[in-house]
Structure formats: C-alpha cells, structure tokens
PASEZA-452977 format. One record per residue (C-alpha): residue number from 1; residue in one letter; z, x, y. Coordinates in nm, 3 decimals. Each point is the difference from the previous one (the first is absolute). Example, Ala and Ser with C-alpha at 12.3 -4.5 7.8 and 13.67 -1.06 7.14 Angstrom:
2
   sedo   fipa         w         u         v
      1      a     0.780     1.230    -0.450
      2      s    -0.066     0.137     0.344
END
This chain:
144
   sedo   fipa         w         u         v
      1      x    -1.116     1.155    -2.012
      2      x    -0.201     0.091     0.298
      3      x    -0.163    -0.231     0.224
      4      x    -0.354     0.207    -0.140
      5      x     0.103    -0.089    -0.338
      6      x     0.066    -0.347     0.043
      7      x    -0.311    -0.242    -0.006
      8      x     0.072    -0.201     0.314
      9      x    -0.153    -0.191     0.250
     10      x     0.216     0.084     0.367
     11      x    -0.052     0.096     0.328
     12      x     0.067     0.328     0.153
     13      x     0.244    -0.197     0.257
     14      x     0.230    -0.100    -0.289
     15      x    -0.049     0.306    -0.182
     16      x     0.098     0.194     0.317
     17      x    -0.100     0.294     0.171
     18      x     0.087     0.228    -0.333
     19      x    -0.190    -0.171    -0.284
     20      x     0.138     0.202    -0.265
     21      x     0.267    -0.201    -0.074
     22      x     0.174    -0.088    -0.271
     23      x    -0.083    -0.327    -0.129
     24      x     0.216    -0.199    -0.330
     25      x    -0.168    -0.186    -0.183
     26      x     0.219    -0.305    -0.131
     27      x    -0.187    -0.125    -0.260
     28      x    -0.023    -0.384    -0.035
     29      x     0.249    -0.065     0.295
     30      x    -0.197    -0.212     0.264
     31      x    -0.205    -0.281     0.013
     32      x    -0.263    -0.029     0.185
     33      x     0.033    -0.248     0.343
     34      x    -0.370    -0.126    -0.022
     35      x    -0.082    -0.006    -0.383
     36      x     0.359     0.002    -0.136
     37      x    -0.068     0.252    -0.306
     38      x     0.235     0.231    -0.080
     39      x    -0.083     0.363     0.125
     40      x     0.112     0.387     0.019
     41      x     0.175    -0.010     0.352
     42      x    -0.070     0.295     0.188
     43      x     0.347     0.138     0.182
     44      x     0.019     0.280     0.289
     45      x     0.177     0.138     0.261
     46      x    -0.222     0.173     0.234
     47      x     0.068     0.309     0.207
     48      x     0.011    -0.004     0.330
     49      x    -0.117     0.225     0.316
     50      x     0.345    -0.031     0.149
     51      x     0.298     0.106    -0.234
     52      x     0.221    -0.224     0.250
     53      x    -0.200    -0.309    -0.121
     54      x     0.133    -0.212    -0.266
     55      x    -0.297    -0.148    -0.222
     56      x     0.080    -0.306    -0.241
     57      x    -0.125     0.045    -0.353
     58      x    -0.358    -0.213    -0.065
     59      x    -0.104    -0.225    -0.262
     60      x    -0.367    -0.104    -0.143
     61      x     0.037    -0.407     0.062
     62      x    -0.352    -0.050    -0.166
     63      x    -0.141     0.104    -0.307
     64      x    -0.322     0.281    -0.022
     65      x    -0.236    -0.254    -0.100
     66      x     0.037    -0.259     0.267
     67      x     0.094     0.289     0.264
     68      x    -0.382     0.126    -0.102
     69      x    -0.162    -0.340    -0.028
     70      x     0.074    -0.067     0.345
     71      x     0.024     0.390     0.117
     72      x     0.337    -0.018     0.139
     73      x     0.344     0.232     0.015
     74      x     0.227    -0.066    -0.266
     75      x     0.291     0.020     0.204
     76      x    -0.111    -0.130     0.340
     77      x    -0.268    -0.205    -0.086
     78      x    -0.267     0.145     0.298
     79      x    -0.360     0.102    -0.077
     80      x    -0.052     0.315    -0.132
     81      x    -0.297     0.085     0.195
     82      x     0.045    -0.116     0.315
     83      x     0.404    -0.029     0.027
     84      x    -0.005    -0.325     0.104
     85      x     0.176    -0.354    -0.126
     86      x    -0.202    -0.154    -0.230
     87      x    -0.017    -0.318     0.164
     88      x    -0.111     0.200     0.334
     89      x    -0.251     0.163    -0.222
     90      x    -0.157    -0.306    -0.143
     91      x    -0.015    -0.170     0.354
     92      x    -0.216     0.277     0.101
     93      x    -0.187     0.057    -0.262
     94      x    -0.085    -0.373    -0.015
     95      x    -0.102     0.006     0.424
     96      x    -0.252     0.319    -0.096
     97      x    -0.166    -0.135    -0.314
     98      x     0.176     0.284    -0.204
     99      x    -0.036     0.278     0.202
    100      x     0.212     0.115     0.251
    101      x    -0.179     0.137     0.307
    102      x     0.060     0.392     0.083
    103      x     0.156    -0.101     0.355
    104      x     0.322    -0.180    -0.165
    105      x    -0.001     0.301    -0.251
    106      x     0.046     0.274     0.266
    107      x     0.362    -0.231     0.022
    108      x     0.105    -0.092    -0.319
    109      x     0.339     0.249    -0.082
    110      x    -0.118     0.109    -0.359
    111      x    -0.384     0.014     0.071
    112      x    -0.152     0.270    -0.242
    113      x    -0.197     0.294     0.114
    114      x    -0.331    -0.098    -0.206
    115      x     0.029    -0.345     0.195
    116      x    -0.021     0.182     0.364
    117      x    -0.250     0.196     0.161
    118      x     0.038     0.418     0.021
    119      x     0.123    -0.041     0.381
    120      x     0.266    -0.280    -0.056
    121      x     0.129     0.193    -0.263
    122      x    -0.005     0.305     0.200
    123      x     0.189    -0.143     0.264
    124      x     0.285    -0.165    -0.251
    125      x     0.017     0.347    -0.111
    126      x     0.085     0.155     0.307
    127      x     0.231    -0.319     0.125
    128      x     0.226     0.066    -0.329
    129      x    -0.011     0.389     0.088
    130      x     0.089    -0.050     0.332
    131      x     0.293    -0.252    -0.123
    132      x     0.103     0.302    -0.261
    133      x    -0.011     0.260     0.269
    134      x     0.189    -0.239     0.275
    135      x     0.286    -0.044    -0.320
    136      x     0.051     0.369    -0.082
    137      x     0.110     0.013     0.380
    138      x     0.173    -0.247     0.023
    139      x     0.223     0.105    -0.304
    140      x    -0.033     0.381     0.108
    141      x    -0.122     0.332    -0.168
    142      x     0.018     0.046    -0.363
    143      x     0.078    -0.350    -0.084
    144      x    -0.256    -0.149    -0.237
END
C-alpha cells in the first residue's frame, strides 16, 4: 500500500524526502516496546535524493496507539511536532510550564509553519531555496 493509504503515525525524516512510499503492512508481526501488544508493523524502504546512497529498510517499533498517546514516530521514536527526542521534549516543556517559547522554536529542526511567525518562515523558505539552488550547481545542469 501507499504510505497515504496506510493509517500511521511517522515522521517525514523516516518517511524520507519522497513520502509516497510503499509501505507493507505485516499484520500481527510486532509487539509493541512500551505496551507489549501485538500490532500491524509498518515496513519501508525509503527513496533517497542520491541514487548512490544505500538506505536500510525501516520498521514501526511501537504500536499506533501508544505512538499517538504520547505523539511520537513509530519508527524513531521523536516528536512529531517539534522533531525532537521525547525526553528533550518533556524537559522543555516541563522548564516552560507547557509551552515552548517562540525563540527556541525559530531552532527546533521540524518546527511547523503555523508555529512561526510570517518572517521566520519566510526566511526558512528562502535558506532551503538557496540550499536547492547551491545543489543543482553543485551537481550541474539538468540534474534533478
């Protein structure tokens, strides 16, 4: 099936840069490291920018439900909405009385647009433009 068909909970880091990929769906075959249920494990291999690159194949270690309870990846166990470690993520969270103040989002990796202001998310737009552009160069004309 395709990663839009499947009802998962992971990042766009694990999922990689193509998120169309194709995801089995082994029904019954893990168990779940923090509730120990038996789950559908989620297997992938995502594509990659860089044919040359060899990407392992990735696993769901945690079922839906606990991977939603605590709103973590599947796979790599980071916070969906910040792309952080959990751990990390409750340490700050716990510091700020539950919020986490706009300066330290401005640094996070995964911060989402509706989270930053219209400039700061102008600027990360032009930074990853500029990163595009400076790659097309660097790999020559035509090259994708």
């Amino acid at each position: 099936k395709r990663s839009d068909e499947v009802k998962h909970n992971i990042c766009k880091t694990c999922l990689g840069p193509n998120v169309m990929v194709d995801v089995k769906v082994l029904p019954n075959k893990g168990i779940c490291i923090i509730c120990k249920d038996r789950y559908d494990r989620l297997k992938w291999t995502p594509d990659t920018i860089d044919v040359r690159l060899k990407v392992r194949t990735k696993y769901s270690i945690i079922c839906k439900k606990c991977a939603e309870k605590k709103d973590v990846c599947q796979t790599c166990l980071f916070d969906m909405k910040f792309g952080l470690p959990v751990e990390v993520r409750d340490k700050l969270l716990a510091r700020t009385d539950g919020v986490i103040p706009s300066s330290i989002v401005k640094l996070l990796p995964e911060a989402p647009d509706y989270l930053l202001d219209d400039e700061e998310v102008k600027k990360r737009n032009e930074r990853m433009s500029k990163a595009e552009g400076a790659r097309r160069l660097s790999h020559g004309p035509g090259t994708p």
